[in-house]
N, CA and C atoms as an extended XYZ file, in Angstrom:
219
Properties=species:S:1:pos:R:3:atomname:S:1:resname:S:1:resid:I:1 pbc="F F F"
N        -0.431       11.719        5.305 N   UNK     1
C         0.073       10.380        5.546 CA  UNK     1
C        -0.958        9.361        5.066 C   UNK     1
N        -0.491        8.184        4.604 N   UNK     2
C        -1.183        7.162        3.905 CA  UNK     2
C        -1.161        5.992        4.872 C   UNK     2
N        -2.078        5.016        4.991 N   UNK     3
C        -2.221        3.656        5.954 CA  UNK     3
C        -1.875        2.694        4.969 C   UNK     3
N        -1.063        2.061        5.303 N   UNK     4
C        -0.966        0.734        4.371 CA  UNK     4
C        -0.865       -0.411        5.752 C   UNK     4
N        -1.115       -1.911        4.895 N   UNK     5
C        -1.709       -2.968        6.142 CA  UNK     5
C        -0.356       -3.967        5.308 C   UNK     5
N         0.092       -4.601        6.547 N   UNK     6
C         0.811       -5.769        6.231 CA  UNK     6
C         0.284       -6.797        6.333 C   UNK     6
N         0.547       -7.398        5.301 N   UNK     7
C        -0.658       -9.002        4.565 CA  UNK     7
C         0.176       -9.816        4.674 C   UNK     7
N         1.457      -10.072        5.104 N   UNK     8
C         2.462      -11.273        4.890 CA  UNK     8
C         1.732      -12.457        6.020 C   UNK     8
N         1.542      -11.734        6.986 N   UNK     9
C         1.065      -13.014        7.622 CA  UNK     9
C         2.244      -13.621        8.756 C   UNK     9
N         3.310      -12.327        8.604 N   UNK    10
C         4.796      -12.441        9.434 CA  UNK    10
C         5.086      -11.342        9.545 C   UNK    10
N         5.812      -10.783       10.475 N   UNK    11
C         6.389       -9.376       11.223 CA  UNK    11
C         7.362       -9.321        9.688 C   UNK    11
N         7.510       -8.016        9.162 N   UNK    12
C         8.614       -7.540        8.380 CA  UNK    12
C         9.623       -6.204        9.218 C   UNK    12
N        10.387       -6.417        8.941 N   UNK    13
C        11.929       -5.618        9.422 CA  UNK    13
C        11.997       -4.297        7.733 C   UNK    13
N        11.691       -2.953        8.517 N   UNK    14
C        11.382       -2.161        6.938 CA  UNK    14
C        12.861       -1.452        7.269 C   UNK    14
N        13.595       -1.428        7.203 N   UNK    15
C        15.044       -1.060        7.506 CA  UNK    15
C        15.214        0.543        7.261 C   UNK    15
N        14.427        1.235        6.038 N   UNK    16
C        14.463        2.619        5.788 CA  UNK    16
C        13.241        3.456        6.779 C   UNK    16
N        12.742        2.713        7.750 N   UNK    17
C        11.774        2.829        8.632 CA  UNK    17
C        12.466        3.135        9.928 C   UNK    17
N        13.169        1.631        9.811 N   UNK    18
C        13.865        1.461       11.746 CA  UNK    18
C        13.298        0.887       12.244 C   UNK    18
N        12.298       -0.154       11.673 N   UNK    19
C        11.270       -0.581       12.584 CA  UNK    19
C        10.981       -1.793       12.391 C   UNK    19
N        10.311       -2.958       12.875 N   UNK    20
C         9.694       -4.260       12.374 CA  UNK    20
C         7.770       -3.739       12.322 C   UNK    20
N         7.325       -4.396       11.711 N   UNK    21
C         5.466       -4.149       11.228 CA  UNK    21
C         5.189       -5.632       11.917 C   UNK    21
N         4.499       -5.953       12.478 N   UNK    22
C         3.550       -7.337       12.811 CA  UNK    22
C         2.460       -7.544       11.642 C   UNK    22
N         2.257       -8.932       11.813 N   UNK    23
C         1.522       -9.008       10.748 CA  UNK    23
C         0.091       -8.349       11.034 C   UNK    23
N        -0.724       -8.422       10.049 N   UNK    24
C        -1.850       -7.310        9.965 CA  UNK    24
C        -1.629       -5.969       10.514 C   UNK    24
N        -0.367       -5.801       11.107 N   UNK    25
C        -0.605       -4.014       11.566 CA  UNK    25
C        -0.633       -3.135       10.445 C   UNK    25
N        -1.137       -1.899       10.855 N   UNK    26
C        -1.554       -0.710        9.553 CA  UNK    26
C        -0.234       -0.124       10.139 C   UNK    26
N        -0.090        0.405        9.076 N   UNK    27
C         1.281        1.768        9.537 CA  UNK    27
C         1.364        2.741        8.431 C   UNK    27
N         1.579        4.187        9.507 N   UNK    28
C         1.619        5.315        8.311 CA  UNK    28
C         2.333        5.428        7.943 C   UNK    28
N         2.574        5.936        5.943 N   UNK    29
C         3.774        6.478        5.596 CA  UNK    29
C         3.305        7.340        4.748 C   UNK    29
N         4.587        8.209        4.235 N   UNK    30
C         4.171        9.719        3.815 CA  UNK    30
C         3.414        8.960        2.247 C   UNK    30
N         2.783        9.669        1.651 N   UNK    31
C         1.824        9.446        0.697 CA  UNK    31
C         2.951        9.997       -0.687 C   UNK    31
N         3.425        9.838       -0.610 N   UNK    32
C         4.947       10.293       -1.709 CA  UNK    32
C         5.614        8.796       -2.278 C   UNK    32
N         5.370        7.759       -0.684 N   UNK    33
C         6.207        6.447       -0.935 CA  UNK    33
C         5.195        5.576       -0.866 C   UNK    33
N         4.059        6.158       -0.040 N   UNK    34
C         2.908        5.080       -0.338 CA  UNK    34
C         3.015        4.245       -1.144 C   UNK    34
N         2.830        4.423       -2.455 N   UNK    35
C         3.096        3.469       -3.523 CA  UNK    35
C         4.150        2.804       -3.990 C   UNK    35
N         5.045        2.586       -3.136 N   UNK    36
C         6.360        1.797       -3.089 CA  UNK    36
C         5.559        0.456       -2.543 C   UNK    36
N         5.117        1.090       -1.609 N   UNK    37
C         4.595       -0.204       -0.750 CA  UNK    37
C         2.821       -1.087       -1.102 C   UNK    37
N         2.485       -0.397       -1.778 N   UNK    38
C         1.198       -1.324       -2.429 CA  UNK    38
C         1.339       -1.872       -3.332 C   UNK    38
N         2.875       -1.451       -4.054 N   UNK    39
C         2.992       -2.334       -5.396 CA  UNK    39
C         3.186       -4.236       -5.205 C   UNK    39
N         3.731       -4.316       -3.618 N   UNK    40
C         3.815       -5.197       -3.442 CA  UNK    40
C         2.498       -6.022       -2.693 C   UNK    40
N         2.756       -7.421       -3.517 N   UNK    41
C         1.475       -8.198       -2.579 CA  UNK    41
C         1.724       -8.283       -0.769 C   UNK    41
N         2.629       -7.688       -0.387 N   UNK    42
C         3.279       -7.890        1.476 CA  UNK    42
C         2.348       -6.815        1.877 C   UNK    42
N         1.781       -5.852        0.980 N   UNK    43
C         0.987       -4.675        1.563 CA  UNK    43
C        -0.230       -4.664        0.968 C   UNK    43
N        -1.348       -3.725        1.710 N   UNK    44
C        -2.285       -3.360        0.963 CA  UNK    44
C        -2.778       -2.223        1.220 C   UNK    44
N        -3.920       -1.159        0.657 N   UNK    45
C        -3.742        0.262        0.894 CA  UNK    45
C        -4.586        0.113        2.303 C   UNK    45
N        -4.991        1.112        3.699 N   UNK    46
C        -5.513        1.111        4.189 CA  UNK    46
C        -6.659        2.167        4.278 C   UNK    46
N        -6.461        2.794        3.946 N   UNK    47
C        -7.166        3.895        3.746 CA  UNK    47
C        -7.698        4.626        2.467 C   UNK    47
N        -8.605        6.067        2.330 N   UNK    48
C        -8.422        6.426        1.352 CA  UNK    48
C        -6.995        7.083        0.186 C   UNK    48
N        -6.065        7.640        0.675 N   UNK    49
C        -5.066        8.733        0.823 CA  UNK    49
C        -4.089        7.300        0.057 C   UNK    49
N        -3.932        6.414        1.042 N   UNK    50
C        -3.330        5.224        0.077 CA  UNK    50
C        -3.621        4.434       -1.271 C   UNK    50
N        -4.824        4.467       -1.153 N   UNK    51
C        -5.480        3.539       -2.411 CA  UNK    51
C        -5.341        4.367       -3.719 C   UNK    51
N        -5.792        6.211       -3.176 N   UNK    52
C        -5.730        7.240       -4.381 CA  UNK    52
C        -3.782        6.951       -4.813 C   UNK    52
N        -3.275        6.813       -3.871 N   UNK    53
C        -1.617        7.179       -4.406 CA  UNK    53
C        -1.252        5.534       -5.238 C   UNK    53
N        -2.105        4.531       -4.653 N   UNK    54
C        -1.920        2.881       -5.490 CA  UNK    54
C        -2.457        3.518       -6.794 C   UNK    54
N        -3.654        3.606       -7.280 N   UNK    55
C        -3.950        4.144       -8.816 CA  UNK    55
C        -3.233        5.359       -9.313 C   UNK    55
N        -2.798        5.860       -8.586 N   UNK    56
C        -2.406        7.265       -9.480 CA  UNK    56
C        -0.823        6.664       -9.673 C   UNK    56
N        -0.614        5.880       -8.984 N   UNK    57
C         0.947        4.796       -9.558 CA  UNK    57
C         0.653        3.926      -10.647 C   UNK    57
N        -0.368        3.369      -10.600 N   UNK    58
C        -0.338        2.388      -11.372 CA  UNK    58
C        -0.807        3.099      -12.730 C   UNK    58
N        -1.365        4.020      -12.669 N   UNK    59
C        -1.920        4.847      -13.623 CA  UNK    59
C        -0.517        5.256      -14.523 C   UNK    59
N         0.511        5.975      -13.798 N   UNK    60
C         1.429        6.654      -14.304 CA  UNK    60
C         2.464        5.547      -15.113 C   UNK    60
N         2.349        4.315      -14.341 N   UNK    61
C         2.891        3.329      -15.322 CA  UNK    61
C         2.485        2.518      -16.057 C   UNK    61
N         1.272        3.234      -16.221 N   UNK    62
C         0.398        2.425      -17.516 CA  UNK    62
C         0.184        1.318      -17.469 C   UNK    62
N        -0.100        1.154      -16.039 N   UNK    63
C        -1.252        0.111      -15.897 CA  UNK    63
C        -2.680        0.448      -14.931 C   UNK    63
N        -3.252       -0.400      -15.417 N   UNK    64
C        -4.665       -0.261      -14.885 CA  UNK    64
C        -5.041       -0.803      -13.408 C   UNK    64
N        -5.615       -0.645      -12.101 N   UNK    65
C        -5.557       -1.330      -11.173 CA  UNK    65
C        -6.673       -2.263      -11.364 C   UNK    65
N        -6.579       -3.375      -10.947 N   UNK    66
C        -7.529       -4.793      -10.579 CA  UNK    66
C        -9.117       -3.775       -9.957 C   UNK    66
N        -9.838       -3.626      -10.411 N   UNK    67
C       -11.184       -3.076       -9.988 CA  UNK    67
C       -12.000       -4.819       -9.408 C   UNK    67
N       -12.358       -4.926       -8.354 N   UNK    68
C       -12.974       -6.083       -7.745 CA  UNK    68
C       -14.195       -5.289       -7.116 C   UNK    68
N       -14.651       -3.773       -7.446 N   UNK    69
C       -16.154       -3.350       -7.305 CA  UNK    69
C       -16.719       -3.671       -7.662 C   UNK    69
N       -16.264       -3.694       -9.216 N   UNK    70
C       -17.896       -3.913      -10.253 CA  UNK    70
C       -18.352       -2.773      -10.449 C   UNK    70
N       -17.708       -1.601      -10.144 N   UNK    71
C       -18.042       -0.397      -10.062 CA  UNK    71
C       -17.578        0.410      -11.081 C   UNK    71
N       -16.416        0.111      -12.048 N   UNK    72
C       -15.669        0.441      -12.896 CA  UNK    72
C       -14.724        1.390      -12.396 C   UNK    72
N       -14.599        1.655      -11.139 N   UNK    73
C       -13.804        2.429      -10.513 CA  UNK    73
C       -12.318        2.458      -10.614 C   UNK    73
């Protein structure tokens, strides 16, 4: 399972969930859909398990992720 954080700054209603998220809460989801949900700016990864499934998405669609290390990571 992957952590992703809600950044809206407002409770979201995830309907394929069943559930509403508050803002800033983390919530797990399987690491399969993870990257449904980081593509959007409403989320961000929380963990490691999430961030690997954000690049290995963005990777597969040929794009590169925003690196803000400096690390070239």
């Amino acid at each position: 399972m992957a952590k992703v954080k809600n950044e809206t700054g407002e409770a979201l209603d995830i309907p394929e969930m069943g559930r509403f998220v508050l803002p800033d809460q983390v919530i797990e989801v399987d690491d399969a859909i993870s990257h449904r949900f980081t593509q959007s700016a409403n989320w961000s990864p929380a963990d490691k398990a999430a961030e690997a499934a954000h690049k290995a998405g963005e990777k597969a669609l040929g794009r590169v992720a925003t690196d803000t290390t400096g690390k070239g990571e």
